[in-house]
VMD Tcl script that builds the backbone (N, CA, C; Angstrom):
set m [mol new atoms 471]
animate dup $m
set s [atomselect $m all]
$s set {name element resname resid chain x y z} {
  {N N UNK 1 A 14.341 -31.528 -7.702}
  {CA C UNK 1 A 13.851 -32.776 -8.222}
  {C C UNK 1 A 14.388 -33.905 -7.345}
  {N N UNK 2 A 13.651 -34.926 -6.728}
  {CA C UNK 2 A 14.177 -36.266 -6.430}
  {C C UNK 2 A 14.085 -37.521 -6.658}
  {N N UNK 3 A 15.137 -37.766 -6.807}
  {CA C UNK 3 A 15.211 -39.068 -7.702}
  {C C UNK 3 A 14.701 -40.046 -7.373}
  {N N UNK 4 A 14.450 -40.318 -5.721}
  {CA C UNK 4 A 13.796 -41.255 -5.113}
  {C C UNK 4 A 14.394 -42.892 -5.452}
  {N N UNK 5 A 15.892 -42.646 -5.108}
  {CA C UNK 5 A 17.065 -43.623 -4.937}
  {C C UNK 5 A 17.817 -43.555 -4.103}
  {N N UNK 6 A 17.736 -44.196 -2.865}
  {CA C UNK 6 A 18.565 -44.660 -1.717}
  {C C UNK 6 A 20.438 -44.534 -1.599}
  {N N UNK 7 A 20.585 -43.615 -1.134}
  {CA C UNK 7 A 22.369 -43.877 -1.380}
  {C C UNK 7 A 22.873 -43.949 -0.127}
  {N N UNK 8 A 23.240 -45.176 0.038}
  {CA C UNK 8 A 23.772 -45.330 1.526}
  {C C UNK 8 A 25.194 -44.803 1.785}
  {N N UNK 9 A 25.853 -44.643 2.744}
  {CA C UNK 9 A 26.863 -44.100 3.569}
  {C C UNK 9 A 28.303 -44.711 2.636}
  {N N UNK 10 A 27.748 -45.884 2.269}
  {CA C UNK 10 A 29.342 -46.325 1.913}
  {C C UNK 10 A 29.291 -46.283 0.480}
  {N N UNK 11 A 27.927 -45.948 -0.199}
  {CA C UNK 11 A 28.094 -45.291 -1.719}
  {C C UNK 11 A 28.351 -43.932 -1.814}
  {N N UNK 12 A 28.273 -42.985 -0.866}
  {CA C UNK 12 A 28.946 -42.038 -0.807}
  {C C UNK 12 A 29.998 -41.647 -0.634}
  {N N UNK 13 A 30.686 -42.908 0.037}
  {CA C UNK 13 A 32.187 -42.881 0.692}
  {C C UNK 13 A 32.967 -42.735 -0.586}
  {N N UNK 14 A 32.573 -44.220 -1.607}
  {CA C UNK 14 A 33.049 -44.958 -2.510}
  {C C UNK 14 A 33.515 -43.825 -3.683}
  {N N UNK 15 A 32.484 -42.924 -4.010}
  {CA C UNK 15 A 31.993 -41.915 -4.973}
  {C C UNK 15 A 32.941 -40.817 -4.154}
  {N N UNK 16 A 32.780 -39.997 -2.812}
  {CA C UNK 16 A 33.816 -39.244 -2.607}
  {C C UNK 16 A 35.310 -39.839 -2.598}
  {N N UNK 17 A 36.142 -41.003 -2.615}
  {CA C UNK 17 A 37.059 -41.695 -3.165}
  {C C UNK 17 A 37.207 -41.187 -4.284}
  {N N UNK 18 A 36.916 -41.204 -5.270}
  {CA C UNK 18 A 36.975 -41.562 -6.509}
  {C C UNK 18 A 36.530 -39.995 -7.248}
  {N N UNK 19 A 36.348 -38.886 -6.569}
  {CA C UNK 19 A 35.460 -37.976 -6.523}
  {C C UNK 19 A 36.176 -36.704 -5.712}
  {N N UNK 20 A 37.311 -36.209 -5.640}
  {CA C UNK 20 A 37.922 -35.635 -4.873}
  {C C UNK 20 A 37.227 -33.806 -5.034}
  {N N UNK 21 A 36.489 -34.175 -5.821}
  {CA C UNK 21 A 35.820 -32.503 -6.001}
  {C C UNK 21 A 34.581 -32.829 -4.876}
  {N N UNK 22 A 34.745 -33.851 -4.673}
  {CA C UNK 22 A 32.795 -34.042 -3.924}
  {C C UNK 22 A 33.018 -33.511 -2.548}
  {N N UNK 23 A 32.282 -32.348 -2.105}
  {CA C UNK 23 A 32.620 -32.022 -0.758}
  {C C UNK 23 A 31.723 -31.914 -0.293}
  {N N UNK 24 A 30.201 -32.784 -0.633}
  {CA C UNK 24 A 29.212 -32.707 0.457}
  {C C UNK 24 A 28.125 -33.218 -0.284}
  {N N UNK 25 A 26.731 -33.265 0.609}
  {CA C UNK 25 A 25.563 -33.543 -0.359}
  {C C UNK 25 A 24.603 -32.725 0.311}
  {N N UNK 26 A 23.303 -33.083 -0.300}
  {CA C UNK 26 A 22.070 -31.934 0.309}
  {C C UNK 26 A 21.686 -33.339 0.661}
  {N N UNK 27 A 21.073 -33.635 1.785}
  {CA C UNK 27 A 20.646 -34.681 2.133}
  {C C UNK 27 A 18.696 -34.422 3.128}
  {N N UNK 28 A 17.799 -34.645 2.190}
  {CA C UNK 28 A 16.345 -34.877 1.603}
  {C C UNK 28 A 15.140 -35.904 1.826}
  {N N UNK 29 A 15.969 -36.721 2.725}
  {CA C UNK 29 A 15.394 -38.232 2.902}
  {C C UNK 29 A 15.432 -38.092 4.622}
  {N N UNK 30 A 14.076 -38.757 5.110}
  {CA C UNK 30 A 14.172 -39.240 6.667}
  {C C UNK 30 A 14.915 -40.035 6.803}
  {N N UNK 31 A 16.063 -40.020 7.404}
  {CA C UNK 31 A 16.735 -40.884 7.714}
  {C C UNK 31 A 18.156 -40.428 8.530}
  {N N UNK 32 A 18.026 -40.054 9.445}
  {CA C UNK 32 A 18.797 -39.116 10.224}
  {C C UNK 32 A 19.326 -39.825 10.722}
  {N N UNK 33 A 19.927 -41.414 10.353}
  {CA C UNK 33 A 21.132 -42.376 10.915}
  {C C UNK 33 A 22.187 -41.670 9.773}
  {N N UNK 34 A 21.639 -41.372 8.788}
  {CA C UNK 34 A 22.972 -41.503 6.942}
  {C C UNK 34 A 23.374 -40.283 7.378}
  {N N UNK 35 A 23.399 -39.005 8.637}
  {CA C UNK 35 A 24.066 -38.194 8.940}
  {C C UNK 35 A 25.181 -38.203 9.525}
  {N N UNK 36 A 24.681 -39.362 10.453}
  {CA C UNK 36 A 26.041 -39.593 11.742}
  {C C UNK 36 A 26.978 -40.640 10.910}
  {N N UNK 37 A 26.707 -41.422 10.175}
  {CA C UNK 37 A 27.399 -42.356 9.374}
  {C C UNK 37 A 28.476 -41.670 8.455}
  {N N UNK 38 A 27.425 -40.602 7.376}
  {CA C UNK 38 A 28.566 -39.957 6.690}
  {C C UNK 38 A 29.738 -39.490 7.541}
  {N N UNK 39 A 29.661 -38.423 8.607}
  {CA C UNK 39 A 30.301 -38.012 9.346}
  {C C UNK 39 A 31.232 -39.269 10.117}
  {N N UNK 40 A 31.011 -39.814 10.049}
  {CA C UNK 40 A 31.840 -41.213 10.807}
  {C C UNK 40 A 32.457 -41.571 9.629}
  {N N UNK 41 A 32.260 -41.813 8.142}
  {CA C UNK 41 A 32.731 -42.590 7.393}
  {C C UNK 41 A 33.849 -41.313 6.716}
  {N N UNK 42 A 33.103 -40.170 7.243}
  {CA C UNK 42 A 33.810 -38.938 5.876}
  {C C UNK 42 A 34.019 -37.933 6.629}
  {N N UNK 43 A 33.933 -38.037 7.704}
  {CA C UNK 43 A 34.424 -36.972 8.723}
  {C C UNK 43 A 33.860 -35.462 8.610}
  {N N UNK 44 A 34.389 -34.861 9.242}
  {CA C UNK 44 A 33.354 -33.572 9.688}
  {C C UNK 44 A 33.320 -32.200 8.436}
  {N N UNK 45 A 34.188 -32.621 7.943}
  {CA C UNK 45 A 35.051 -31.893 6.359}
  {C C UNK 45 A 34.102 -32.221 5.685}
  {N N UNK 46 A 33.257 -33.344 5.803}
  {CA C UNK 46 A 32.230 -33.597 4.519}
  {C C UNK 46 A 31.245 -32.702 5.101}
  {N N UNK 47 A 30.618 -31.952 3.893}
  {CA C UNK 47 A 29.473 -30.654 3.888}
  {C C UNK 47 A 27.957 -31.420 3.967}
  {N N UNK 48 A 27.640 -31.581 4.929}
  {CA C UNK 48 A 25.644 -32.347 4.861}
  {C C UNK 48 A 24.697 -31.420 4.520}
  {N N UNK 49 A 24.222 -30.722 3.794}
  {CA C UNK 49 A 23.355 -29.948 3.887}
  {C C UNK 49 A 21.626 -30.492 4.098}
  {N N UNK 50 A 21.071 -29.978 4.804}
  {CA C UNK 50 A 19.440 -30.488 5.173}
  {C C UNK 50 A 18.936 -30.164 4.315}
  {N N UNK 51 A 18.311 -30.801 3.485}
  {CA C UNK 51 A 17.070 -31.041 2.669}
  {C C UNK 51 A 15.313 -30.820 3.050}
  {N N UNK 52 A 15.178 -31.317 4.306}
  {CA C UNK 52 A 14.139 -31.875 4.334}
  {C C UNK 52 A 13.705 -31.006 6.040}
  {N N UNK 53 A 12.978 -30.270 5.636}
  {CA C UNK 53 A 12.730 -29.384 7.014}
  {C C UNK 53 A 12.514 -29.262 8.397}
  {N N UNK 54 A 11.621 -31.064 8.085}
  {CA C UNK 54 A 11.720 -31.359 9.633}
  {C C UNK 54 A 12.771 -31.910 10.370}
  {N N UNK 55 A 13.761 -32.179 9.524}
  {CA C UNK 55 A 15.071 -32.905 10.234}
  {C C UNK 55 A 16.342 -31.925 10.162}
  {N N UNK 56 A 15.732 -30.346 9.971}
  {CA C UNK 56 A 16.830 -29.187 10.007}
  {C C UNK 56 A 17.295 -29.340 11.450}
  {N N UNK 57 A 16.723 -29.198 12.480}
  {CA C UNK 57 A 17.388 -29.035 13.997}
  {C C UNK 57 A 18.061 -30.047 14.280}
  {N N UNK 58 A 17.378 -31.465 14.029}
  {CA C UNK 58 A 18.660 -32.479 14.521}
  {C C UNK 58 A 19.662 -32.818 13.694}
  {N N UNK 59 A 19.602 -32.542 12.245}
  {CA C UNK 59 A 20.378 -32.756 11.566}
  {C C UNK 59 A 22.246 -31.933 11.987}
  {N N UNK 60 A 20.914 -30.718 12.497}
  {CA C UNK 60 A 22.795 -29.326 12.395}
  {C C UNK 60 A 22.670 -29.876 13.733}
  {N N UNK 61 A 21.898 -30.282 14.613}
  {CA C UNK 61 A 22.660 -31.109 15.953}
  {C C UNK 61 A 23.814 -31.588 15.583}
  {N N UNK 62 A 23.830 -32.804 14.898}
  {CA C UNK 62 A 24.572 -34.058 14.408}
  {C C UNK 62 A 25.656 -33.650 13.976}
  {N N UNK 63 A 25.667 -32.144 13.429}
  {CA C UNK 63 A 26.841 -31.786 12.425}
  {C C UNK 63 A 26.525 -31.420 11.233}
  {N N UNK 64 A 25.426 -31.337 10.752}
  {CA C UNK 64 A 25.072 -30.687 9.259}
  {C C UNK 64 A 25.615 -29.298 9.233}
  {N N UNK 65 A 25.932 -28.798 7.520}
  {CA C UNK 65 A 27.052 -27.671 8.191}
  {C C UNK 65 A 26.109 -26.411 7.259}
  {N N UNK 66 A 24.653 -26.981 6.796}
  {CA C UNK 66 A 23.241 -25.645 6.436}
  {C C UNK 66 A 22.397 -26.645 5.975}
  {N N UNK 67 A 21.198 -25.387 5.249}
  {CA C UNK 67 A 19.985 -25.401 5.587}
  {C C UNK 67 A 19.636 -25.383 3.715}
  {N N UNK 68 A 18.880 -25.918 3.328}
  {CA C UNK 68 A 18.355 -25.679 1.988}
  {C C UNK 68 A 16.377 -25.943 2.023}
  {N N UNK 69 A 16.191 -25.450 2.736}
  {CA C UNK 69 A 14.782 -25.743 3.009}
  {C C UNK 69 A 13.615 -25.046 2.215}
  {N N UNK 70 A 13.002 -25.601 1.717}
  {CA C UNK 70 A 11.925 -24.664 0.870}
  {C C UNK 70 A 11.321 -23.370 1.752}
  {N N UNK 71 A 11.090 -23.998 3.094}
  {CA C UNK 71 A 10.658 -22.951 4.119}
  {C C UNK 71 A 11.606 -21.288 4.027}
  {N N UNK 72 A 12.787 -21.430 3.511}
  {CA C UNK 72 A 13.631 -20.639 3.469}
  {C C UNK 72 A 13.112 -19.568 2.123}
  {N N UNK 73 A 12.853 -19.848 1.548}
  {CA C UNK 73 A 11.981 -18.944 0.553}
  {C C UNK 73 A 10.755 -17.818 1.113}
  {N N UNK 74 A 9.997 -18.291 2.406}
  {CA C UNK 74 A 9.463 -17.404 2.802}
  {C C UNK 74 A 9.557 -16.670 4.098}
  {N N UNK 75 A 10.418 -17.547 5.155}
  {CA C UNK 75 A 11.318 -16.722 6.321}
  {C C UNK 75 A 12.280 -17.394 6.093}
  {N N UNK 76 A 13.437 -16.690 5.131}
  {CA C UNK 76 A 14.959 -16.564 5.251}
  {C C UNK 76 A 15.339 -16.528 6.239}
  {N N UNK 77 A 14.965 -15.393 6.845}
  {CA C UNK 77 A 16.215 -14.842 8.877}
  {C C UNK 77 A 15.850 -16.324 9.521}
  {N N UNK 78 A 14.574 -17.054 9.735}
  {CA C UNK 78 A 14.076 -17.367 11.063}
  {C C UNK 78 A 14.658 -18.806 10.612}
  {N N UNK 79 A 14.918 -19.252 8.728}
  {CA C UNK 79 A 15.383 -20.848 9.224}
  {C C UNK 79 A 17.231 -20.211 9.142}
  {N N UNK 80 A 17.959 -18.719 8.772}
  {CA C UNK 80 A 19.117 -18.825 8.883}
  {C C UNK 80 A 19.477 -19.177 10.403}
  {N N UNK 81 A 18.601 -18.176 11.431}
  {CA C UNK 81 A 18.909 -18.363 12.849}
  {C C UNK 81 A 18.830 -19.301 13.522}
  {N N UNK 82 A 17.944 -20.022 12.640}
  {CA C UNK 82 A 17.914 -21.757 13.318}
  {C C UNK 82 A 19.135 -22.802 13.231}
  {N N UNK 83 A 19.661 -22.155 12.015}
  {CA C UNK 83 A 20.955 -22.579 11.510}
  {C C UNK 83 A 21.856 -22.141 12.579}
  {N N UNK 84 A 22.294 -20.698 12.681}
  {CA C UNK 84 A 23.233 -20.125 13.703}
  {C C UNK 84 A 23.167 -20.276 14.693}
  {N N UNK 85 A 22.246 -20.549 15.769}
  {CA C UNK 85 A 21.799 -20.729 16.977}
  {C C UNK 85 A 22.165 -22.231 16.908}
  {N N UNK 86 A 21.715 -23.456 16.322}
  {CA C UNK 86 A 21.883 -24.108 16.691}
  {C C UNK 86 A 23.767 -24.880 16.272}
  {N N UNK 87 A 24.140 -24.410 15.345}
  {CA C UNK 87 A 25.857 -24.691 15.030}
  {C C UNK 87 A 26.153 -24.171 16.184}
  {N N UNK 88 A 25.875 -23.312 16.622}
  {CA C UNK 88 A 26.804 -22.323 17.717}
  {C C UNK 88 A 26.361 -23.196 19.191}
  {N N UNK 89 A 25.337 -24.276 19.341}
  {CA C UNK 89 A 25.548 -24.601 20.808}
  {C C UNK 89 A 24.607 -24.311 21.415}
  {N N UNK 90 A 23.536 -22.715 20.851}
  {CA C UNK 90 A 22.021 -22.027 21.378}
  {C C UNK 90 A 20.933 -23.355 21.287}
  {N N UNK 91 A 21.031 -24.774 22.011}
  {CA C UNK 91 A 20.080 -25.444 21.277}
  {C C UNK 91 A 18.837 -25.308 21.962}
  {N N UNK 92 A 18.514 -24.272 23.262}
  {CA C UNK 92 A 17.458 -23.560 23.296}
  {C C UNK 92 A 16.670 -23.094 22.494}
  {N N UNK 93 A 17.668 -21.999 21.833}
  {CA C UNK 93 A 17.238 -21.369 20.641}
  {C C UNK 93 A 16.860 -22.002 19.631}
  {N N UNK 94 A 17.427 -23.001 19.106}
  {CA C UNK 94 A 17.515 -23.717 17.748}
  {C C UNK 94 A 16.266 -24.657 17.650}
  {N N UNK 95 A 15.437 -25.269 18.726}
  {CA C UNK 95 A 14.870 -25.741 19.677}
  {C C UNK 95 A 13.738 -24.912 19.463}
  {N N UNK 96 A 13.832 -23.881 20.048}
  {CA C UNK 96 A 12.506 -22.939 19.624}
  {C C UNK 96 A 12.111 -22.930 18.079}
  {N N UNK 97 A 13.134 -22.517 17.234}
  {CA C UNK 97 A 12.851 -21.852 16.034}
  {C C UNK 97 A 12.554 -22.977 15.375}
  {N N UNK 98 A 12.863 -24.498 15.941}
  {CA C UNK 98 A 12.195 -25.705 15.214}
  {C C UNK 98 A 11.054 -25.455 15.512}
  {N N UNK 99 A 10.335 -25.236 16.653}
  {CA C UNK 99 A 8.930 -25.485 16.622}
  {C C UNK 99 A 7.782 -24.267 16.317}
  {N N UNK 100 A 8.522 -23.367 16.259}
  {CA C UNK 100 A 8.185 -22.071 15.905}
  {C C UNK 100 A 7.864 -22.339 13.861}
  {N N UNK 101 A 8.523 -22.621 13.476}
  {CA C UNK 101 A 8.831 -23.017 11.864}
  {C C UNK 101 A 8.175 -24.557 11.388}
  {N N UNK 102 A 7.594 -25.031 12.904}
  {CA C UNK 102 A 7.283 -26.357 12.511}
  {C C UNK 102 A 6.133 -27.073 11.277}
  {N N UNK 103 A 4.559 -25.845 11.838}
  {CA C UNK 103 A 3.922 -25.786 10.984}
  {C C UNK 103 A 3.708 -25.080 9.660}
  {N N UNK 104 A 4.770 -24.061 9.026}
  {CA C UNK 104 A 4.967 -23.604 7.996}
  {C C UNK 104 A 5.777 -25.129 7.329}
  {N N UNK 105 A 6.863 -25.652 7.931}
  {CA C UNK 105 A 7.119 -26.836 7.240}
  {C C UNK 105 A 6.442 -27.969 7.366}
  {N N UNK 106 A 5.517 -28.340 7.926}
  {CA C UNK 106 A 4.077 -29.617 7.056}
  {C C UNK 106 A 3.733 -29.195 6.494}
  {N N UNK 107 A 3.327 -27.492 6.456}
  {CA C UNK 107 A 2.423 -27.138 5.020}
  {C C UNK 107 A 2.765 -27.106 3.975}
  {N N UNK 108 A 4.221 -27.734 3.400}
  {CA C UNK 108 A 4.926 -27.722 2.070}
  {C C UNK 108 A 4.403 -29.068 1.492}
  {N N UNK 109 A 3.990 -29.726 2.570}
  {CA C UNK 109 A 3.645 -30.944 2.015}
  {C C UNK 109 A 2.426 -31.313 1.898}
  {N N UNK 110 A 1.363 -30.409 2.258}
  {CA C UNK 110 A 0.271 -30.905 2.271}
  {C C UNK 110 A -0.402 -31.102 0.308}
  {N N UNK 111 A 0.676 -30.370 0.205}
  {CA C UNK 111 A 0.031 -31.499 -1.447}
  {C C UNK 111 A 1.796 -31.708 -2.244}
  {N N UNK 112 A 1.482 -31.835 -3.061}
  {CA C UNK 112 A 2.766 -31.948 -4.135}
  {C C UNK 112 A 3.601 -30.623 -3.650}
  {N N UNK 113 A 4.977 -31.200 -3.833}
  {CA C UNK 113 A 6.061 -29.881 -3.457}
  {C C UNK 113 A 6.567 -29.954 -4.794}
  {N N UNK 114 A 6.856 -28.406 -5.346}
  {CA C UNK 114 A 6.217 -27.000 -4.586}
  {C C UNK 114 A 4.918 -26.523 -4.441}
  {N N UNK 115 A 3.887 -26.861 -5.147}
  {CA C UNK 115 A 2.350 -26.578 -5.163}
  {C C UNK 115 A 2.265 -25.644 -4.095}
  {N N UNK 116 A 2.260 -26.096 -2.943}
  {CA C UNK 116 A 1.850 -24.691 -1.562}
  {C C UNK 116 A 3.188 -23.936 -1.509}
  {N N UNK 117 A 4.091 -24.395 -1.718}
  {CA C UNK 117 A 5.077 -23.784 -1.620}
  {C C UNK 117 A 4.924 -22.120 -2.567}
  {N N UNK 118 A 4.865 -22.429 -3.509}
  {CA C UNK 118 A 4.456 -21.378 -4.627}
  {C C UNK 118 A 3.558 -20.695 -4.484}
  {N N UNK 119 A 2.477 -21.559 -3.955}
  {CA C UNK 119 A 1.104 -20.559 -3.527}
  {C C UNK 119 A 1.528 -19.954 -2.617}
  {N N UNK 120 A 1.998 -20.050 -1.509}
  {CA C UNK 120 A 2.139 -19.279 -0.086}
  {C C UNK 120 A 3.545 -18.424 -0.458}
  {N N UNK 121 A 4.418 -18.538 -1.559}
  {CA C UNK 121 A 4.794 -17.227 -2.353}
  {C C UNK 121 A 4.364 -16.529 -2.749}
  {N N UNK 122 A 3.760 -16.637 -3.658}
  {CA C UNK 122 A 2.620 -15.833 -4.261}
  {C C UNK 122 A 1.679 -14.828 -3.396}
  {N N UNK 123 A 0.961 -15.678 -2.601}
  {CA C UNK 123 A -0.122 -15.178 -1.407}
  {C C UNK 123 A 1.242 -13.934 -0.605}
  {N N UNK 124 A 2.273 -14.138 -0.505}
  {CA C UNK 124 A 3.080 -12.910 -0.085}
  {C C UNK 124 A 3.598 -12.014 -1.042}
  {N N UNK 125 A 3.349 -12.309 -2.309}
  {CA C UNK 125 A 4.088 -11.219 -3.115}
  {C C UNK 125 A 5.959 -11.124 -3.744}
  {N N UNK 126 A 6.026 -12.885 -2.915}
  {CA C UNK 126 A 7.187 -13.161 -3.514}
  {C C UNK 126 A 7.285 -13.391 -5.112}
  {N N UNK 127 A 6.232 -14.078 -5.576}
  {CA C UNK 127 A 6.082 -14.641 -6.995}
  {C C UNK 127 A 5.272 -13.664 -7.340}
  {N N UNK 128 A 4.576 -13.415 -8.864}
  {CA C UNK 128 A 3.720 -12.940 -9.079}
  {C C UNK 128 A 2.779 -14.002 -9.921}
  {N N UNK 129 A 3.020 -15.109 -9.990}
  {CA C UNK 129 A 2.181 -16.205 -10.170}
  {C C UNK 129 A 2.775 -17.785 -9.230}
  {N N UNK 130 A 1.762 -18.744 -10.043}
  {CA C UNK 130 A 2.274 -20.143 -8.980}
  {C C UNK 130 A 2.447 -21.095 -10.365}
  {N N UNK 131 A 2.732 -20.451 -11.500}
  {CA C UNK 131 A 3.103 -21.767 -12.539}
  {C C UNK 131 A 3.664 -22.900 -12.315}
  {N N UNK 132 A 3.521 -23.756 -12.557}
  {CA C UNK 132 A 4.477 -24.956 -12.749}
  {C C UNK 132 A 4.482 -26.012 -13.922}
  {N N UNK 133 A 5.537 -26.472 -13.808}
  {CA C UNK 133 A 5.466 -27.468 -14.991}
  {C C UNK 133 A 4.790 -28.940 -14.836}
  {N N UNK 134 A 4.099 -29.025 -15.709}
  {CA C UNK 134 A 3.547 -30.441 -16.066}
  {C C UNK 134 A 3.662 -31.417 -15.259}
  {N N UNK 135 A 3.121 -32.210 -14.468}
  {CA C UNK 135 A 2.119 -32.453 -14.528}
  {C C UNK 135 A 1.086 -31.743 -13.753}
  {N N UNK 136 A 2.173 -30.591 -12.723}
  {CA C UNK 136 A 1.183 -30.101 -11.890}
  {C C UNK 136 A 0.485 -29.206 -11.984}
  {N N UNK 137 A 0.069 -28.957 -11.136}
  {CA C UNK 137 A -0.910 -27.663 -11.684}
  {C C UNK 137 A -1.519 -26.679 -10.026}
  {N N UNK 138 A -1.669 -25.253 -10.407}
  {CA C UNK 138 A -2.034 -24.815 -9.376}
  {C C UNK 138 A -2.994 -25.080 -8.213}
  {N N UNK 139 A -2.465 -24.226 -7.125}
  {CA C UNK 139 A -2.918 -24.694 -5.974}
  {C C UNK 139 A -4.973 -24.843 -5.841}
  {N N UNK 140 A -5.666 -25.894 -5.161}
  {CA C UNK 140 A -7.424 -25.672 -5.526}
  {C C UNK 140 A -7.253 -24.387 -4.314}
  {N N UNK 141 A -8.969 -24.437 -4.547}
  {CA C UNK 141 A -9.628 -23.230 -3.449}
  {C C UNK 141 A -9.334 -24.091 -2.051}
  {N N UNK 142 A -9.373 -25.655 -1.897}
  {CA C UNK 142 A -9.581 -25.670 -0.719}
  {C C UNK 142 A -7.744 -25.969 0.071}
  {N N UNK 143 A -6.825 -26.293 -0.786}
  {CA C UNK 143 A -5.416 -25.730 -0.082}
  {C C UNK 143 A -5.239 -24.579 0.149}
  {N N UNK 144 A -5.500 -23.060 -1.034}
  {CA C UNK 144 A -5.168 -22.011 -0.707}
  {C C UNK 144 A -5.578 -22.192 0.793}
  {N N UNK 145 A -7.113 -22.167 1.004}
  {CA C UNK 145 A -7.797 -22.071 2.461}
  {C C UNK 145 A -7.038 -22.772 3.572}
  {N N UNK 146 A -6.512 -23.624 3.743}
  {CA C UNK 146 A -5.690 -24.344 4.704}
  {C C UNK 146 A -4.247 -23.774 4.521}
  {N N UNK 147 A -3.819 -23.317 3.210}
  {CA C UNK 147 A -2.360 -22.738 3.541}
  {C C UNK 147 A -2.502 -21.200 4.266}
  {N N UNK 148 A -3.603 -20.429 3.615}
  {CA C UNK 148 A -3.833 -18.918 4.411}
  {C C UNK 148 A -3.848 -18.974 5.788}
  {N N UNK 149 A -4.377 -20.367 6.352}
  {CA C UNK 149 A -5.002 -20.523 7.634}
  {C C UNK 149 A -2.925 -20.583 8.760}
  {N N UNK 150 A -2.407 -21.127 7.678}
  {CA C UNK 150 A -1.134 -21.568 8.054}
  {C C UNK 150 A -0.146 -20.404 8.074}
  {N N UNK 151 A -0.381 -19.089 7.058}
  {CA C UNK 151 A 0.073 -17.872 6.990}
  {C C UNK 151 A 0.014 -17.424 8.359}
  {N N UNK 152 A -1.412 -17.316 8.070}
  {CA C UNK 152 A -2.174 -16.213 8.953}
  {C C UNK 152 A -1.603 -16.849 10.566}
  {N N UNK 153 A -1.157 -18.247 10.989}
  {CA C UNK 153 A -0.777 -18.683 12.427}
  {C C UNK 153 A 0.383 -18.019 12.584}
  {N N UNK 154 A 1.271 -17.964 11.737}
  {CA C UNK 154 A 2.462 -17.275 11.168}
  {C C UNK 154 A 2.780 -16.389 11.586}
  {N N UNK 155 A 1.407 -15.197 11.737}
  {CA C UNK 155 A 2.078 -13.412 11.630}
  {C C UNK 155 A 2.631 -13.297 10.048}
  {N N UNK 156 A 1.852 -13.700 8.860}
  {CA C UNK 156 A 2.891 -13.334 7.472}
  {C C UNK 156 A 1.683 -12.982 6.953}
  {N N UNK 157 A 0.417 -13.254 7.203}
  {CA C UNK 157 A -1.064 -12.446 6.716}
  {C C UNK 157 A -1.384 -11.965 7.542}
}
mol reanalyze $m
mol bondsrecalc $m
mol representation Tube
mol addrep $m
């Protein structure tokens, strides 16, 4: 769920102050300055985790220390190795597996998240349905068709 409320660098500071259990955030928002900041304000001990899929490679550039990506629900190995390859310095590698993973992650968004997300579970046999709660509702005929199209570039259909 997101709350879709702005928390800048020094409300995080303020809150880990005051907050000595707080050892990190999942961070969900474009804005790949509030990475280098935390890390400047909270040092490398503070845990960043990526949120938001397209900013997985530069984020663990920067110092993010994982990956929470919806994409990870349907290739686990390929966003862990993106993770390992790129902490470790491989930013060849890390580099690849961004752009390799690039178009499975726009297709989370091409409608409401999770909506394709669920469908393109499903369509693999991860789920055995695409329920969701209120207000949304399953994927039409013409996303399935553009997410299969996105499988199928894949190698996963």
């Amino acid at each position: 769920m997101r709350a879709a409320v702005s928390v800048t660098a020094d409300t995080v500071a303020r809150i880990a102050e005051g907050a000595p259990n707080l050892v990190g955030i999942k961070h969900a928002v474009n804005d790949l300055a509030l990475v280098s900041e935390l890390i400047v304000k909270l040092g490398n001990e503070f845990r960043i985790h990526v949120g938001l899929e397209e900013l997985s490679f530069p984020m663990v550039c920067l110092g993010a220390h994982g990956l929470m990506n919806a994409v990870g629900n349907v290739l686990p190995g390929k966003v862990a190795e993106l993770y390992s390859a790129t902490a470790k310095g491989d930013l060849a590698r890390g580099k690849a597996l961004h752009y390799e993973l690039y178009e499975l992650n726009n297709a989370i968004f091409f409608d409401t998240n999770p909506i394709p997300m669920k469908y393109m579970m499903k369509r693999l046999g991860i789920l055995p349905n695409e329920l969701h709660r209120l207000p949304m509702v399953p994927s039409t005929p013409e996303l399935r068709a553009k997410l299969d199209g996105v499988l199928s570039r894949a190698g996963l259909i």
